[in-house]
C-alpha positions as protocol buffer text, in pm:
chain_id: "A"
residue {
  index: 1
  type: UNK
  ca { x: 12456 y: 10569 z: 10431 }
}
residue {
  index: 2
  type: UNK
  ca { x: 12400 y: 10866 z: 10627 }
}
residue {
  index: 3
  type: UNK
  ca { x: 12535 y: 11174 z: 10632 }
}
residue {
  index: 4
  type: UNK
  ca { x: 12560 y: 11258 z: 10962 }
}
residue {
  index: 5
  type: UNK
  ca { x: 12471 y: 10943 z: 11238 }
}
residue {
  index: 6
  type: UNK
  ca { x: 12524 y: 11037 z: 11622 }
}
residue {
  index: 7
  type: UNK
  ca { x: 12357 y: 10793 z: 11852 }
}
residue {
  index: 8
  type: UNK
  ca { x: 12463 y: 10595 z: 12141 }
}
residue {
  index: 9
  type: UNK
  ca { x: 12245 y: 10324 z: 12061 }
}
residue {
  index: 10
  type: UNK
  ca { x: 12079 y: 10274 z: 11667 }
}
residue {
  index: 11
  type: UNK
  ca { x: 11890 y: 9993 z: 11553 }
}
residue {
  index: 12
  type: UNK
  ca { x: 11851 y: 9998 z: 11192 }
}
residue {
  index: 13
  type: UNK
  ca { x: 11613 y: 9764 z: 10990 }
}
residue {
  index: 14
  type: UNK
  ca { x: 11658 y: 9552 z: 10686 }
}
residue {
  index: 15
  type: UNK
  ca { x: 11571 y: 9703 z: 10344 }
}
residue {
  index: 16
  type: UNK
  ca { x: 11635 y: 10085 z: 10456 }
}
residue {
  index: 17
  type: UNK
  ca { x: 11669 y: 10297 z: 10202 }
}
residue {
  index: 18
  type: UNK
  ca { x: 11816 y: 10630 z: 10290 }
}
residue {
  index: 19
  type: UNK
  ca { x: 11882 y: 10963 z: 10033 }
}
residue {
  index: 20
  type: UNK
  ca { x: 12090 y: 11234 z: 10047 }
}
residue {
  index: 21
  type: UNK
  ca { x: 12226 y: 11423 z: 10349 }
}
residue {
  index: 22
  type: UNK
  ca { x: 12005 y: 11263 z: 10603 }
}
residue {
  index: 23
  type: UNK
  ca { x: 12127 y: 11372 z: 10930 }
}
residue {
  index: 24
  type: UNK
  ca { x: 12054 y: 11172 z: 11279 }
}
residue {
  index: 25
  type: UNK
  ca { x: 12160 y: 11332 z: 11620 }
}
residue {
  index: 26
  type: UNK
  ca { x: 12022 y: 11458 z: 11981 }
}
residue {
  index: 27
  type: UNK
  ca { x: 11789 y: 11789 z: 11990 }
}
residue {
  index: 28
  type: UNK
  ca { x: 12054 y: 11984 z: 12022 }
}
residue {
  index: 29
  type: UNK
  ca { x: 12279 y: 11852 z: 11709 }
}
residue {
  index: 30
  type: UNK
  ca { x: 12548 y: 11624 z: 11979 }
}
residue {
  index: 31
  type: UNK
  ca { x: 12483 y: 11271 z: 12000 }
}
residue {
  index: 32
  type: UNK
  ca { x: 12119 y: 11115 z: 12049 }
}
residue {
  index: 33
  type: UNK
  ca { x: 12038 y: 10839 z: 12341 }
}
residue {
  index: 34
  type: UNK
  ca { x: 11834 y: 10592 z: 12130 }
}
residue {
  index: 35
  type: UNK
  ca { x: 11729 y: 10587 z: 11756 }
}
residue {
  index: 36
  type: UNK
  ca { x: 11529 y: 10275 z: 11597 }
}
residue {
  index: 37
  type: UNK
  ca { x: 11410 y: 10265 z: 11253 }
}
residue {
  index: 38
  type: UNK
  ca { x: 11187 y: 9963 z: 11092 }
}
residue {
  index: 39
  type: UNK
  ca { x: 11257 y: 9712 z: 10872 }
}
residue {
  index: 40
  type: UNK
  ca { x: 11144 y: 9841 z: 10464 }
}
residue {
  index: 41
  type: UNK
  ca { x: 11136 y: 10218 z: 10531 }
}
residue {
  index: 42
  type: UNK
  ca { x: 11245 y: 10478 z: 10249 }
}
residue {
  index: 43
  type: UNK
  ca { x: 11407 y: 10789 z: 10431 }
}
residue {
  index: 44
  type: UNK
  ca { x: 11435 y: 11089 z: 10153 }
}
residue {
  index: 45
  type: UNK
  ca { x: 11664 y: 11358 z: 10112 }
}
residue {
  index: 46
  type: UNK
  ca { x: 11740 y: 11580 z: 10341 }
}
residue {
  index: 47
  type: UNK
  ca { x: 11560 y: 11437 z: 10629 }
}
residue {
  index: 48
  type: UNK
  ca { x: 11702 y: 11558 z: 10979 }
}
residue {
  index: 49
  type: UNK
  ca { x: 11635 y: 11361 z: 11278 }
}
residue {
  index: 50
  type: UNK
  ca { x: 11707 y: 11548 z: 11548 }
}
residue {
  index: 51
  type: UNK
  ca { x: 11558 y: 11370 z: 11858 }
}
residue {
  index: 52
  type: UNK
  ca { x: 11735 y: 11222 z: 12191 }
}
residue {
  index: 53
  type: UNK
  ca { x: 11500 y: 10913 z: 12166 }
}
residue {
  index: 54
  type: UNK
  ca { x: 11324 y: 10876 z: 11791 }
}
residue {
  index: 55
  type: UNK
  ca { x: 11161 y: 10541 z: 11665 }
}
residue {
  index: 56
  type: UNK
  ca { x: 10957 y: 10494 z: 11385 }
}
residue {
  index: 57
  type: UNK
  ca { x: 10827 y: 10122 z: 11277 }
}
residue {
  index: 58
  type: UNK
  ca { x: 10859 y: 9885 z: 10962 }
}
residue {
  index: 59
  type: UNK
  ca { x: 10743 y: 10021 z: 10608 }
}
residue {
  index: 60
  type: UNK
  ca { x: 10741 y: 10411 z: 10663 }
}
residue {
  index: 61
  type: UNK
  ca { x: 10832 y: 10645 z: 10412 }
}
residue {
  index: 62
  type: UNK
  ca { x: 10965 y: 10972 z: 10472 }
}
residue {
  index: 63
  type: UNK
  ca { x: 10961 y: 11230 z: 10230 }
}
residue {
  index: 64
  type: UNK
  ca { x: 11246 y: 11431 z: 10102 }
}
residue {
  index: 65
  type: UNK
  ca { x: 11299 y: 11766 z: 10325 }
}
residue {
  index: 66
  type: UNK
  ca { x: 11121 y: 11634 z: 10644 }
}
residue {
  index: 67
  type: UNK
  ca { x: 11206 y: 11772 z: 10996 }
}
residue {
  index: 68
  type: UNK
  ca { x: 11186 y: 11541 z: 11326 }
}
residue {
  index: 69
  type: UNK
  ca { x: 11295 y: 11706 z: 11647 }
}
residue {
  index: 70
  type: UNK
  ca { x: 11280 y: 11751 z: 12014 }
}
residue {
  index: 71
  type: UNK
  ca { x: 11415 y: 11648 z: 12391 }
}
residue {
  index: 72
  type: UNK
  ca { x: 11131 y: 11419 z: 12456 }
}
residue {
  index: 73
  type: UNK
  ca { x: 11057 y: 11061 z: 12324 }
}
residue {
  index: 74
  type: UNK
  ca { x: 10906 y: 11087 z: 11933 }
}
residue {
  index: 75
  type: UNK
  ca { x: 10739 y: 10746 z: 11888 }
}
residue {
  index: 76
  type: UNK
  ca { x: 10617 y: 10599 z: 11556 }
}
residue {
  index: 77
  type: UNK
  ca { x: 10431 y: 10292 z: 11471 }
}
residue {
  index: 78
  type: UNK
  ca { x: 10419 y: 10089 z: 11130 }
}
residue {
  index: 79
  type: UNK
  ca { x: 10308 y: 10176 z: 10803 }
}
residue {
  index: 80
  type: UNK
  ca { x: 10375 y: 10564 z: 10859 }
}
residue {
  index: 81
  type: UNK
  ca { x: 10408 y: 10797 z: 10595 }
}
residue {
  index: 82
  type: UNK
  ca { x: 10475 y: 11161 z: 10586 }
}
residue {
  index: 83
  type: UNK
  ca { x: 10501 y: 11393 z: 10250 }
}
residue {
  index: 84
  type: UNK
  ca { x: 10830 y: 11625 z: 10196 }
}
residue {
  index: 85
  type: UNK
  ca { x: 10937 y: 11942 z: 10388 }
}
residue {
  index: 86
  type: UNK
  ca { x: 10712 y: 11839 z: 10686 }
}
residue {
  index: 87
  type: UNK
  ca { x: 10751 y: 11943 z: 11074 }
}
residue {
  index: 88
  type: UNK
  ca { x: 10696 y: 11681 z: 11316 }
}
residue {
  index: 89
  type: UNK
  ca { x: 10811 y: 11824 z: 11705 }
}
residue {
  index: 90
  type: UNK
  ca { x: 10846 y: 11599 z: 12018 }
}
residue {
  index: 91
  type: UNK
  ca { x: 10937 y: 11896 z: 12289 }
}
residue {
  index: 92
  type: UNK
  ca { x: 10647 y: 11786 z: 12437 }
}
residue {
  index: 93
  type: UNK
  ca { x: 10658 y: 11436 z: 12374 }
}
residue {
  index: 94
  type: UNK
  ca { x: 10496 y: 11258 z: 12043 }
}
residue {
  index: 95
  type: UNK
  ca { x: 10345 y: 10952 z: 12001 }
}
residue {
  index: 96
  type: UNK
  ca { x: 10145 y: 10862 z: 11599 }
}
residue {
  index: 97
  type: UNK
  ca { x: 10052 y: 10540 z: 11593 }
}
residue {
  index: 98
  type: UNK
  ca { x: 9990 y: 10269 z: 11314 }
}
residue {
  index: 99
  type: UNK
  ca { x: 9900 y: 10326 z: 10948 }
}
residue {
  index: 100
  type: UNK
  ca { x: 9876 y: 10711 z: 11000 }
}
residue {
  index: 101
  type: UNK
  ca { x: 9935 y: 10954 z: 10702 }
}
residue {
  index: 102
  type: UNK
  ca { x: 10096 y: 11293 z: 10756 }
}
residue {
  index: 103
  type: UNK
  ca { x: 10014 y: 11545 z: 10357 }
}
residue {
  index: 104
  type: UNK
  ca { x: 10307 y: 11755 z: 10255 }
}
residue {
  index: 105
  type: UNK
  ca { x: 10419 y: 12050 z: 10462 }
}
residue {
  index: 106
  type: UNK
  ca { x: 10229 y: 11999 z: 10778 }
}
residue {
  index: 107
  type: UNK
  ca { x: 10365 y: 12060 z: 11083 }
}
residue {
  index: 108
  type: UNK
  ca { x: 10285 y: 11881 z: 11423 }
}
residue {
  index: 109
  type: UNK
  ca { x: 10361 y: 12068 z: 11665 }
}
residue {
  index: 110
  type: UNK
  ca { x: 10408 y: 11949 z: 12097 }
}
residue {
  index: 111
  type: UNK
  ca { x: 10480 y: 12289 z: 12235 }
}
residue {
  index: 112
  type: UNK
  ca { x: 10401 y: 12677 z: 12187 }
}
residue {
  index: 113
  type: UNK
  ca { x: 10644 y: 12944 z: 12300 }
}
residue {
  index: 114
  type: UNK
  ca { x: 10796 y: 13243 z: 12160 }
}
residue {
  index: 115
  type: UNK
  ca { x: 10642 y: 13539 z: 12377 }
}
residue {
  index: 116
  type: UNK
  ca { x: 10873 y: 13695 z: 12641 }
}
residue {
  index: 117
  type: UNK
  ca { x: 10678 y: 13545 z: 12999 }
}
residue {
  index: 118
  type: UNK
  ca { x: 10819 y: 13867 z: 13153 }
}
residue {
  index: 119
  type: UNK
  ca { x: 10651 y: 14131 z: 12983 }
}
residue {
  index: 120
  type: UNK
  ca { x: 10351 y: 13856 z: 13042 }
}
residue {
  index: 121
  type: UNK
  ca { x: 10283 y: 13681 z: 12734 }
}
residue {
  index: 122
  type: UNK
  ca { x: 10004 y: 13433 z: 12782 }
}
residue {
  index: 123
  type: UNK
  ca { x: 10132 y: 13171 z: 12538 }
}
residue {
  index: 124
  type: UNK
  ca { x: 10420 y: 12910 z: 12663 }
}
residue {
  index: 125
  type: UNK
  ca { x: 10285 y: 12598 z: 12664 }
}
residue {
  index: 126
  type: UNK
  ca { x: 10426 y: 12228 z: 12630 }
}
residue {
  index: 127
  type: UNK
  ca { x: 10192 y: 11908 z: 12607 }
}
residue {
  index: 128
  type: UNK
  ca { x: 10154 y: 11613 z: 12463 }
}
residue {
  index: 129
  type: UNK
  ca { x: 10106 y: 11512 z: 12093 }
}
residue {
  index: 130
  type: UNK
  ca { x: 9908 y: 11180 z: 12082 }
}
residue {
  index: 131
  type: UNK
  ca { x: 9774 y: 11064 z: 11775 }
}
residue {
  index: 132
  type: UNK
  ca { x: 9579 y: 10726 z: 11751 }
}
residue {
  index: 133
  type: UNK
  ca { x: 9621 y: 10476 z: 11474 }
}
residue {
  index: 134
  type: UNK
  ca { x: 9480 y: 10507 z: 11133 }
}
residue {
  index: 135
  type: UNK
  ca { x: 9460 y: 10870 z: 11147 }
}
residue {
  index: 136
  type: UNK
  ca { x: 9530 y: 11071 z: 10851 }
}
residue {
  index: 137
  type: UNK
  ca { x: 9634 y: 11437 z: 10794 }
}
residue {
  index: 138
  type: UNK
  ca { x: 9552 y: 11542 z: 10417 }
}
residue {
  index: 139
  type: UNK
  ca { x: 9825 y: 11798 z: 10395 }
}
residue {
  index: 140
  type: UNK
  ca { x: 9949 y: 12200 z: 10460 }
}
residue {
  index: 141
  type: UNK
  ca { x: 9796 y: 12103 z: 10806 }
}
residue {
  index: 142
  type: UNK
  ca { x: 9944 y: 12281 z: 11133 }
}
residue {
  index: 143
  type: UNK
  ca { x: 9841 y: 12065 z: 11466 }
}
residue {
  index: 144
  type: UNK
  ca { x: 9871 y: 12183 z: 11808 }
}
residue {
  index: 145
  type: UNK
  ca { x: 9975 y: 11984 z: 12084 }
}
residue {
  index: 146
  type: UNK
  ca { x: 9622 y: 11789 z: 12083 }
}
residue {
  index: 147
  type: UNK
  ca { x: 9509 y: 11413 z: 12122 }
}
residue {
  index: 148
  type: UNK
  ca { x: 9341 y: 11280 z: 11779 }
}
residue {
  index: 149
  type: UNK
  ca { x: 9222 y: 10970 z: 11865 }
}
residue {
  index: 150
  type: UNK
  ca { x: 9217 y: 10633 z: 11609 }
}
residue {
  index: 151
  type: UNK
  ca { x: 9042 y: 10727 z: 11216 }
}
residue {
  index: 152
  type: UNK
  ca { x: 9022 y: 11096 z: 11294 }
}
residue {
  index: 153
  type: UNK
  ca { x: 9141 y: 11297 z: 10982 }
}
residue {
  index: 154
  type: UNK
  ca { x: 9218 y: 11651 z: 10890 }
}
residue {
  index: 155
  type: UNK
  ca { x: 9118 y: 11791 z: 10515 }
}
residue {
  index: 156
  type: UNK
  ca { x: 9406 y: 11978 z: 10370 }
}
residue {
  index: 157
  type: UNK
  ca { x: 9471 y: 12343 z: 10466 }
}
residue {
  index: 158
  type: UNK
  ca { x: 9351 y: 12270 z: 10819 }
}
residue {
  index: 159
  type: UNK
  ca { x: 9446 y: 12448 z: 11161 }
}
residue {
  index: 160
  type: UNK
  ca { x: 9362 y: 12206 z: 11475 }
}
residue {
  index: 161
  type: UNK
  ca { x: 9402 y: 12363 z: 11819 }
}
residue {
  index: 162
  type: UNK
  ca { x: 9165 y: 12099 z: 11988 }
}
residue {
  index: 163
  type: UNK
  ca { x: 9154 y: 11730 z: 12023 }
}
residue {
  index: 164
  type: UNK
  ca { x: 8967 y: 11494 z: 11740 }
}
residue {
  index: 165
  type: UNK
  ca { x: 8751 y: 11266 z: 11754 }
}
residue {
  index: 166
  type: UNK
  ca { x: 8764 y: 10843 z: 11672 }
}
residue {
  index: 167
  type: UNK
  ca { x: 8675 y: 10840 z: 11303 }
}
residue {
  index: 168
  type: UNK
  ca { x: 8585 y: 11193 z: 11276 }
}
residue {
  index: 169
  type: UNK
  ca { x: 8669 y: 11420 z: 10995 }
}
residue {
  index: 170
  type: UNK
  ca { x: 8792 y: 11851 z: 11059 }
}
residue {
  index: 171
  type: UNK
  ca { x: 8798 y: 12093 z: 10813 }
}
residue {
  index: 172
  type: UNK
  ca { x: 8869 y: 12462 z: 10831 }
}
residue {
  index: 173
  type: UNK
  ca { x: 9056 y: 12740 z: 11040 }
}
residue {
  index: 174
  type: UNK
  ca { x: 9038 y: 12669 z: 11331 }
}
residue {
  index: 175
  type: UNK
  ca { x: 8953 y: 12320 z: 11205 }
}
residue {
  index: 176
  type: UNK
  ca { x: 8590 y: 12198 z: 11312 }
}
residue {
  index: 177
  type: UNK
  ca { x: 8423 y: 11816 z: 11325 }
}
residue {
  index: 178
  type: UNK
  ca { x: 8246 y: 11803 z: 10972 }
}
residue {
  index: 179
  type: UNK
  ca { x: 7926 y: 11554 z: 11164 }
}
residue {
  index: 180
  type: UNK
  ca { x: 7747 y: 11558 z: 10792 }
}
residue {
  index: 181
  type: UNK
  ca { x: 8017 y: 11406 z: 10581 }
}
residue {
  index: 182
  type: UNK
  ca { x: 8001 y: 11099 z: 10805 }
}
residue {
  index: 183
  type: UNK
  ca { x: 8354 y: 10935 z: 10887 }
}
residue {
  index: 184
  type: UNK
  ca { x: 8679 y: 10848 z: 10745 }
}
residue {
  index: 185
  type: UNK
  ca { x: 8573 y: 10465 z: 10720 }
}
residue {
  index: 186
  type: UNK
  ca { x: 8243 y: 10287 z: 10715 }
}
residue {
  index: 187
  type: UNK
  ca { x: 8169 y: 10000 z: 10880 }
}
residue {
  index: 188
  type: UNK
  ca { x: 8301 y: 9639 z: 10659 }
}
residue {
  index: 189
  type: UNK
  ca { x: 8170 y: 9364 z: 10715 }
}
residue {
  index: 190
  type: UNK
  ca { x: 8436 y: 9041 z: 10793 }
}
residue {
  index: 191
  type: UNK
  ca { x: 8331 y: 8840 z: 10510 }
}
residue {
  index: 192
  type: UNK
  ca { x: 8415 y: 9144 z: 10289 }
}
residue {
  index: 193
  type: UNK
  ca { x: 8710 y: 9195 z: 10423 }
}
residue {
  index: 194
  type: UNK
  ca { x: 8827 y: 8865 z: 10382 }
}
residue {
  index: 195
  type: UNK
  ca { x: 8704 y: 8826 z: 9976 }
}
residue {
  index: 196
  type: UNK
  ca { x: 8851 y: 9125 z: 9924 }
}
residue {
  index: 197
  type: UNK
  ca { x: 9167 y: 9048 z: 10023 }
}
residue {
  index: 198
  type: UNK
  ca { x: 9174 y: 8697 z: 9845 }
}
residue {
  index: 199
  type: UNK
  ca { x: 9080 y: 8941 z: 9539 }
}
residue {
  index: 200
  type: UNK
  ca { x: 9430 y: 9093 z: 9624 }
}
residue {
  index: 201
  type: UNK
  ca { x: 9559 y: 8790 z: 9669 }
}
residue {
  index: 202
  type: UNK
  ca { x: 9504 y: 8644 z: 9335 }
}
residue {
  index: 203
  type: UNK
  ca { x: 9611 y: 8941 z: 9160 }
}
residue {
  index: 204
  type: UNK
  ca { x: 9935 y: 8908 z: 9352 }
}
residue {
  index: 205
  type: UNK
  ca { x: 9984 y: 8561 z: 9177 }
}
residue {
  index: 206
  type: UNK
  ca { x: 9874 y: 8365 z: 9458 }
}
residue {
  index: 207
  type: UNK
  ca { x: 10203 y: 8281 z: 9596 }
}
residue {
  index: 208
  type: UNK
  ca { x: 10219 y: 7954 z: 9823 }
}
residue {
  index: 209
  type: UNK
  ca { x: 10426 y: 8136 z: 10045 }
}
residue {
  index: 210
  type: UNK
  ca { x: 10153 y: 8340 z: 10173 }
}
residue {
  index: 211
  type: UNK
  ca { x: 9806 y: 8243 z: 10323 }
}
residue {
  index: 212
  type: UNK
  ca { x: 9527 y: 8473 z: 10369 }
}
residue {
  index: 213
  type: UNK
  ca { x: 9356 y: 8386 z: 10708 }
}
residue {
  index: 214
  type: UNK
  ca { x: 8964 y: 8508 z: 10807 }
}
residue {
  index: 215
  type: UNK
  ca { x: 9098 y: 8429 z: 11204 }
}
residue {
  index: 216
  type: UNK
  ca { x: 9451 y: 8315 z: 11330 }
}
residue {
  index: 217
  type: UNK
  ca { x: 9523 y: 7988 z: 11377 }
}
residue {
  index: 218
  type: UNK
  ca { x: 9697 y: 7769 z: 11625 }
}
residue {
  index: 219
  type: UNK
  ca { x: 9894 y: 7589 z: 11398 }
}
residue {
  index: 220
  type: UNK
  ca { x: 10113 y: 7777 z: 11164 }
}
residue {
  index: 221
  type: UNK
  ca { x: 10394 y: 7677 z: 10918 }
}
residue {
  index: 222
  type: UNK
  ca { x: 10707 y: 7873 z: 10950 }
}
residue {
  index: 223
  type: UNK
  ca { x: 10784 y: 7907 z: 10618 }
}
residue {
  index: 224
  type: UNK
  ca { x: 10419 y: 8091 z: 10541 }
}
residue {
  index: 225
  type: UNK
  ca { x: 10338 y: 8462 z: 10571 }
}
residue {
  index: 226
  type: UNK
  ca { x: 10003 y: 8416 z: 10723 }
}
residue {
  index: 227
  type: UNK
  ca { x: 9770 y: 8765 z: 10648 }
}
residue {
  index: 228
  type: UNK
  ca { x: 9487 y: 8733 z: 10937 }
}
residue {
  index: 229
  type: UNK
  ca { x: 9207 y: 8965 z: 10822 }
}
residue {
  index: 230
  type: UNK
  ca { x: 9033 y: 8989 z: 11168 }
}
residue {
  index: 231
  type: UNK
  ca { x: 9312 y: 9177 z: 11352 }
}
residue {
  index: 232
  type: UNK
  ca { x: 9480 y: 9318 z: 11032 }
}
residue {
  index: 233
  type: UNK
  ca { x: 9779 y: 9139 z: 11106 }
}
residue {
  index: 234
  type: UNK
  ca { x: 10044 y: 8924 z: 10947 }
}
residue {
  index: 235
  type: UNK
  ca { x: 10347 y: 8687 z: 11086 }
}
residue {
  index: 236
  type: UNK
  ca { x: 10649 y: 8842 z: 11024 }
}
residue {
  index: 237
  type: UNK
  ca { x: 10879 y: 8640 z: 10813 }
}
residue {
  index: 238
  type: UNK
  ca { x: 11054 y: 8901 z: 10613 }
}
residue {
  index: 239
  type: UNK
  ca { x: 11074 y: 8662 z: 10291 }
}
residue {
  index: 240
  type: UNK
  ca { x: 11092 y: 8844 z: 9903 }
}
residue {
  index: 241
  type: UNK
  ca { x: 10747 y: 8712 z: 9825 }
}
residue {
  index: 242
  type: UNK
  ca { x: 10602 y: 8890 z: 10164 }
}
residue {
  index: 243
  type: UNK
  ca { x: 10777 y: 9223 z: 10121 }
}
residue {
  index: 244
  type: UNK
  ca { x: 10659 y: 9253 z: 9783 }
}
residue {
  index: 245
  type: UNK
  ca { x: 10316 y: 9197 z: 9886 }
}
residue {
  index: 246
  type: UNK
  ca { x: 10375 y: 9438 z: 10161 }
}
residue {
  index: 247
  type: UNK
  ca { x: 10434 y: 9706 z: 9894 }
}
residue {
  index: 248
  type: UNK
  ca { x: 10188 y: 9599 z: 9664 }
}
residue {
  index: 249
  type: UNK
  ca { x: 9917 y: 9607 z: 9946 }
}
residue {
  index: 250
  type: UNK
  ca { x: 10066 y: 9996 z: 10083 }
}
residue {
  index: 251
  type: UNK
  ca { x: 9928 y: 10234 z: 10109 }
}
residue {
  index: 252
  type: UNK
  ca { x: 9543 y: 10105 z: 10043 }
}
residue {
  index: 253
  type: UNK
  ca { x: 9579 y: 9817 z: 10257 }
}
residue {
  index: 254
  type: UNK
  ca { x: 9749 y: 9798 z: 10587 }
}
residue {
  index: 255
  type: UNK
  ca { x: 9880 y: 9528 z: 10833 }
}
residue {
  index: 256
  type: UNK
  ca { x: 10087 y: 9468 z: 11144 }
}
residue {
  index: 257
  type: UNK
  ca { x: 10311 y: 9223 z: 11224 }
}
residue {
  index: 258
  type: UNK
  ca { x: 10236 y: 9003 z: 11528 }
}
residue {
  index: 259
  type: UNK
  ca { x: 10437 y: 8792 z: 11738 }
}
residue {
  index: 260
  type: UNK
  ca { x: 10327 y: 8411 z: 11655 }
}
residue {
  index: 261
  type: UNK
  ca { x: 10480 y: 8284 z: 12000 }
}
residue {
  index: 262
  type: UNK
  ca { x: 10144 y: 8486 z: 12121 }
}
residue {
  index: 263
  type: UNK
  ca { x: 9882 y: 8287 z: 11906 }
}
């Protein structure tokens, strides 16, 4: 399944699919503390994992060519997906949370250093990388160790040396807020939400399997994948009929699983 796996302790989903010469160890290439990969994710070709403590949550997809690495924890949340031959560095520590989108060759970055600090070279630098959930960088984008908080985005092409924004878009070298082009999202209404997903629903087929729910409720059948519009959440039940829903919903429409014990 995997070219090269090296980790003390690996947790590995259902429904992984994994290309070519993927390669999972520690930052320096010996064996990694603690690896943990979703249920549904596609791994590509070529993908190198190279991270003492890496995690990345249910229904990602990463593209062919793609580089994780770094001593500190990399942390991942659901729905993630990240276009080939992409850099995405944890020496500094990462965190990207849910339904974030990472364009072909990009590179987040948690650390600068090159220079020689003797001869006094002003730039060696590790911090970290905290990006919020929902957030979305087009593509060709190089990130600095910054904090983007939840539905910033980056256009394509960008450079971003300084923290973003909630729902704020960048544009440019070094990238800047773009205040007239007004956010990534716009404000929904519930109601919309919900007839818009029953819309969905019945294009799906309308399966009895799943239930489409405006607010959870107390009482739920185990054998249903409830979809609860108000927290963009669904109960986690990991039947055909709910993972092909999943996939029909991705990428346009996102949801996270929730614990129904919690309800």
């Amino acid at each position: 399944m995997f070219e090269k796996l090296d980790v003390e302790n690996f947790e590995c989903g259902v429904n992984v699919t994994v290309g070519k010469n993927v390669r999972i160890t520690s930052s320096n290439g010996g064996r990694a503390k603690k690896v943990k990969i979703g249920d549904n994710c596609y791994i590509g070709d070529d993908v190198q994992i190279m991270c003492d403590d890496f995690s990345v949550g249910d229904y990602a997809r990463i593209h062919h060519g793609t580089d994780f690495h770094g001593s500190e924890p990399c942390k991942i949340g659901h729905n993630f997906w990240i276009g080939q031959n992409s850099i995405v560095d944890s020496t500094g520590g990462t965190t990207i949370g849910n339904n974030c989108g990472v364009g072909a060759s990009s590179q987040l970055w948690s650390h600068i250093k090159y220079g020689d600090v003797l001869e006094g070279c002003r730039f060696n630098s590790t911090g970290k990388l905290e990006i919020g959930n929902d957030c979305w960088f087009v593509g060709h984008c190089i990130v600095s160790p910054i904090t983007a908080k939840d539905k910033s985005m980056v256009m394509a092409g960008s450079v971003v040396t300084k923290s973003m924004e909630e729902n704020t878009i960048y544009a440019g070298t070094p990238a800047k807020a773009m205040v007239n082009w007004g956010g990534q999202f716009e404000d929904v209404s519930l109601n919309t939400k919900y007839n818009k997903m029953l819309e969905l629903y019945n294009e799906f087929g309308s399966p009895s399997s799943i239930k489409i729910l405006m607010n959870k409720e107390k009482e739920l059948d185990d054998s249903v994948s409830y979809f609860v519009i108000e927290d963009r959440s669904y109960t986690k039940r990991l039947s055909e009929e709910e993972i092909s829903f999943m996939k029909f919903l991705l990428p346009n429409v996102k949801f996270i699983p929730y614990e129904t014990q919690s309800i």
